[in-house]
C-alpha positions in Angstrom: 7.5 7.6 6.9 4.4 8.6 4.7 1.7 5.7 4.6 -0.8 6.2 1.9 -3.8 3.7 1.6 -7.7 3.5 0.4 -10.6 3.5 2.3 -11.5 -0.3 1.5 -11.8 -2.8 4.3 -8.4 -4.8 4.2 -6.3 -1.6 4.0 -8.5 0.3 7.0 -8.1 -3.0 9.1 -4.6 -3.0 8.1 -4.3 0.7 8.6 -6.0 0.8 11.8 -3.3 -1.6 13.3 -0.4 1.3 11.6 -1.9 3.8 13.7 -1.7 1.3 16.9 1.7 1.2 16.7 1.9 5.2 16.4 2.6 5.4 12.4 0.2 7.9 10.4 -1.6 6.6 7.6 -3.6 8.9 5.5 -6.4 7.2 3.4 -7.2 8.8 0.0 -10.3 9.1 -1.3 -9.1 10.2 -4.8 -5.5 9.2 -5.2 -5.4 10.6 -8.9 -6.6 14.4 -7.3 -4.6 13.8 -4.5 -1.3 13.2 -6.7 0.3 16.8 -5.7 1.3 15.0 -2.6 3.8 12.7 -4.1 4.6 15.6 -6.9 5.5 18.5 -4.2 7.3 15.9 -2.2 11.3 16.1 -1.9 11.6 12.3 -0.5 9.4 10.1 -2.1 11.7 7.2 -0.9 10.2 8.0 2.7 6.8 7.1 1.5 5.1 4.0 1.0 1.6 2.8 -0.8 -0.5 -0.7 1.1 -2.6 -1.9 -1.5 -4.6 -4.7 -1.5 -2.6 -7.6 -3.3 -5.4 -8.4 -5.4 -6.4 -5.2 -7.6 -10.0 -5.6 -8.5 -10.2 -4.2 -12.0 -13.6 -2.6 -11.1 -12.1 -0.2 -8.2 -10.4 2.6 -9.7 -8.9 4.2 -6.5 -6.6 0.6 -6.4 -5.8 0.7 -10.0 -4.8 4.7 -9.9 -2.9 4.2 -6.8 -1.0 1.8 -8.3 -0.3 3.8 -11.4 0.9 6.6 -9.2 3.3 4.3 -7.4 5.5 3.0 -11.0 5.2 6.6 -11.9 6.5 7.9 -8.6 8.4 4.8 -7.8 7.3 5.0 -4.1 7.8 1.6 -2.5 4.3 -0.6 -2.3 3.6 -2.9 0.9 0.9 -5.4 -0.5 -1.6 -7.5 1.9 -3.4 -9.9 1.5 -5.9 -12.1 4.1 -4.0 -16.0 4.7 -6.1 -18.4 2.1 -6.0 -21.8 1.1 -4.9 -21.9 -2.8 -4.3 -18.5 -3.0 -3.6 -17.3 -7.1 -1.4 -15.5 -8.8 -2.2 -11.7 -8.8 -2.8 -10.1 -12.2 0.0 -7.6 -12.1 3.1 -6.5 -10.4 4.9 -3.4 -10.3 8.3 -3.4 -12.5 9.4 0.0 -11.6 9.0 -0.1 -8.4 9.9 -2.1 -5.0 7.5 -4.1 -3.4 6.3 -6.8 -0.9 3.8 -8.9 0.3 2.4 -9.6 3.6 -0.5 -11.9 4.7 -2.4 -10.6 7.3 -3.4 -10.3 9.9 0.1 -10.2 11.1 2.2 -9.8 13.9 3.6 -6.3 14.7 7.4 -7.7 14.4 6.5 -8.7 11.1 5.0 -5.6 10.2 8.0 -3.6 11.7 10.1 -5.9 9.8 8.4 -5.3 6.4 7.7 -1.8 7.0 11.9 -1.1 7.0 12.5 -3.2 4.3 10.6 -1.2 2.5 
């Protein structure tokens, strides 16, 4: 499987944990220059994006990753850290399949999510 993820601190920590359990995760600096990998690829159902649940409108390596993702329709694994009254994210993909995962977590959990996905 192809993990793709930015360099902010949830998805390294989150990333860091991947590599752990021997999976590759490549962090892109600039997912809109770095699209050839998901046009050139022949299985973009073996992929998979880990965004940060909450997009901040202001970072636009999170907001072009997840335009690459409905474009691509490459599967999206979102975190997010365990909160009291936690809100509703602003947006969710339609196009593409998704889901959540409150970290830090578990490796089972991880595994579990990881081939779901």
């Amino acid at each position: 499987m192809n993990i793709y993820t930015i360099d902010v601190p949830l998805c390294k920590e989150f990333g860091l944990m991947l590599k752990k359990m021997n999976k590759q995760v490549t962090f892109l600096e600039d997912p809109l220059n770095q699209s050839l990998l998901f046009q050139e690829s022949t299985d973009l159902m073996k992929s998979l994006f880990i965004l940060p649940l909450y997009i901040s409108k202001d970072s636009w390596q999170q907001t072009s990753l997840f335009a690459l993702a409905e474009t691509y329709e490459i599967p999206i694994l979102f975190i997010y850290k365990r909160a009291l009254g936690i809100e509703t994210p602003l947006a969710l993909p339609e196009r593409t399949f998704y889901e959540t995962m409150a970290v830090p977590a578990d490796s089972v959990e991880v595994r579990i999510k990881l081939k779901s996905l």
